[in-house]
N, CA, C and O of each residue as an XYZ file, in Angstrom:
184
protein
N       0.831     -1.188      0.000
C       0.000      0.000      0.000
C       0.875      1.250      0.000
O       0.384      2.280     -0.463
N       2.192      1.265      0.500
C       2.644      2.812      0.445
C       3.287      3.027     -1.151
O       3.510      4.000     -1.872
N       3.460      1.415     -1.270
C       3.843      2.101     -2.957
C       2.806      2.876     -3.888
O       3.091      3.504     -4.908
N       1.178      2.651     -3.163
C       0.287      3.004     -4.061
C      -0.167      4.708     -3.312
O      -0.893      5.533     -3.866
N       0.407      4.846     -2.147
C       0.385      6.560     -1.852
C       1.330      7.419     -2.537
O       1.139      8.496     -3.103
N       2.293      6.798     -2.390
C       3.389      7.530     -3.635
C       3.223      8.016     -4.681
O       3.306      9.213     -4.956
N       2.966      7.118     -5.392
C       2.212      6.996     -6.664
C       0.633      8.005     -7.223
O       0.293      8.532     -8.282
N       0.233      7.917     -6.322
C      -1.327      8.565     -6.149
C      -1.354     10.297     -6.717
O      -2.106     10.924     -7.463
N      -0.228     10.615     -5.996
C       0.250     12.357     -6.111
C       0.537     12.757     -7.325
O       0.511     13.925     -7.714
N       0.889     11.554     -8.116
C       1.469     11.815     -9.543
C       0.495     11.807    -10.734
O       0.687     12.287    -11.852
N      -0.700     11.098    -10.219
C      -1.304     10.541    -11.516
C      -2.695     11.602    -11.842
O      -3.221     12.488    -11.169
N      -3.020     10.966    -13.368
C      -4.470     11.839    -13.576
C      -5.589     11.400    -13.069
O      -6.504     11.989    -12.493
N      -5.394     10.098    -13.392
C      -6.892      9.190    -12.810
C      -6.149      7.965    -12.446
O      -4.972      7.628    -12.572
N      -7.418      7.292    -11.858
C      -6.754      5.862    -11.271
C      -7.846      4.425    -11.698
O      -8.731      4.712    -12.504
N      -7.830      3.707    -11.457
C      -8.872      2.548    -11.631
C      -9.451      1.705    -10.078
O      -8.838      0.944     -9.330
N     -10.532      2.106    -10.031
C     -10.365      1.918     -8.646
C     -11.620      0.352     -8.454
O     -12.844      0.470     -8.508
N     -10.786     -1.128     -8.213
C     -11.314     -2.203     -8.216
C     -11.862     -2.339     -6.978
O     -11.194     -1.899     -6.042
N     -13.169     -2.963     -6.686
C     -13.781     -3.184     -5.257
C     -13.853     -5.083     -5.394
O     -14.006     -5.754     -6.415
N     -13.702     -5.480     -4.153
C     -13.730     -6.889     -4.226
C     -14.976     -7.153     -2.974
O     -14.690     -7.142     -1.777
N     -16.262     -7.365     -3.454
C     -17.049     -7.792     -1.987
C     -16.819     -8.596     -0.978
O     -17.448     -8.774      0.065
N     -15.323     -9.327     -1.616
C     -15.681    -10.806     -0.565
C     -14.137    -10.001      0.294
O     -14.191     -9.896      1.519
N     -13.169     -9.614     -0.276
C     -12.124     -8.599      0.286
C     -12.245     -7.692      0.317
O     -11.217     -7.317      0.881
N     -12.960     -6.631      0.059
C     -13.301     -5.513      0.553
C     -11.748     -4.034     -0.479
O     -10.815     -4.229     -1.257
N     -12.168     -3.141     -0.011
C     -11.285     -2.006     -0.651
C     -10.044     -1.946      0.277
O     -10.139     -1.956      1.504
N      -8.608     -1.868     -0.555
C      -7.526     -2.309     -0.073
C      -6.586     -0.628     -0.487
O      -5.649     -0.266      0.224
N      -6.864     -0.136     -1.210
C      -6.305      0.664     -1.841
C      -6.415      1.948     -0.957
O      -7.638      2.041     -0.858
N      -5.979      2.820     -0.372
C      -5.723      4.088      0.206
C      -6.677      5.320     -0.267
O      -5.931      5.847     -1.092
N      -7.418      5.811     -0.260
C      -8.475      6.835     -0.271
C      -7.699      8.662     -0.588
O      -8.047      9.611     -1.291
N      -6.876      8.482      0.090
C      -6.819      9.942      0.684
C      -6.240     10.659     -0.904
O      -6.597     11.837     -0.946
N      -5.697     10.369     -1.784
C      -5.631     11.317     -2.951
C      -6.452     11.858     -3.355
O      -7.274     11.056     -3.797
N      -6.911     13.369     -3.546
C      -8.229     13.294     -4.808
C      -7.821     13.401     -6.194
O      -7.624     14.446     -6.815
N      -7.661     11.577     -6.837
C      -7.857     11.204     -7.619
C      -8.720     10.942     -8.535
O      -9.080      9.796     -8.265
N      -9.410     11.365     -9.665
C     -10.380     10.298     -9.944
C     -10.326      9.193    -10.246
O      -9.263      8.759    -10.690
N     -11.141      8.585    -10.147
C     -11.741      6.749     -9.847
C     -13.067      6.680    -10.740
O     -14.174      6.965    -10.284
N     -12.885      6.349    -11.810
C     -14.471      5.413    -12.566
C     -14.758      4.393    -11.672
O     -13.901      3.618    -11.247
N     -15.915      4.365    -11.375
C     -16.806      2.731    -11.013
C     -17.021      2.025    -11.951
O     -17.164      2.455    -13.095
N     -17.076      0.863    -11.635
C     -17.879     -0.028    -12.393
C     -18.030     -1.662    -11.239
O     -17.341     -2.021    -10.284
N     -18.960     -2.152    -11.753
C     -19.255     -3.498    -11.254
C     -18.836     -4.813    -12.003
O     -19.636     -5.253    -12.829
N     -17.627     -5.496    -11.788
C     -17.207     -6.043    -13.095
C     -18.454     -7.540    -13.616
O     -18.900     -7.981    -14.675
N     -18.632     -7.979    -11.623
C     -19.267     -8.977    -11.592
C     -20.696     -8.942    -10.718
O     -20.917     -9.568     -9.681
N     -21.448     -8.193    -11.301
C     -22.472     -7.924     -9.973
C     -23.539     -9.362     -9.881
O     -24.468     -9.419     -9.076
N     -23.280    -10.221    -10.636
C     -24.004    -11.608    -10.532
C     -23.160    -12.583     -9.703
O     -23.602    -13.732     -9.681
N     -21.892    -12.323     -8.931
C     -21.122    -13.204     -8.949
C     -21.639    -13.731     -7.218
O     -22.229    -12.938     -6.485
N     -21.271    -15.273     -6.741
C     -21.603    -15.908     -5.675
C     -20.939    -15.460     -4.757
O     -19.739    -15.362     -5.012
N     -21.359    -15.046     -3.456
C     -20.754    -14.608     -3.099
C     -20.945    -15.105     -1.539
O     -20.894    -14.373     -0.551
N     -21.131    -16.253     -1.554
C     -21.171    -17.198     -0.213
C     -20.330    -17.888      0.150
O     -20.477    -18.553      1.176
């Protein structure tokens, strides 16, 4: 994760992946933009 704060300061946008069963891993605090999307919103998740 600190390689991805580093990094954060530099960029235009970012891609920002959510995992339901792991949850958001990635650091918040840049204001970056981030597109959403749902890659798998059918997927099992039991």
């Amino acid at each position: 994760i600190a390689e991805v704060e580093r990094v954060l300061g530099v960029l235009d946008g970012a891609v920002l992946v959510v995992s339901a069963v792991e949850g958001v891993h990635a650091p918040d605090a840049a204001s970056v933009p981030r597109p959403a999307t749902a890659p798998r919103p059918d997927a099992d998740l039991r």
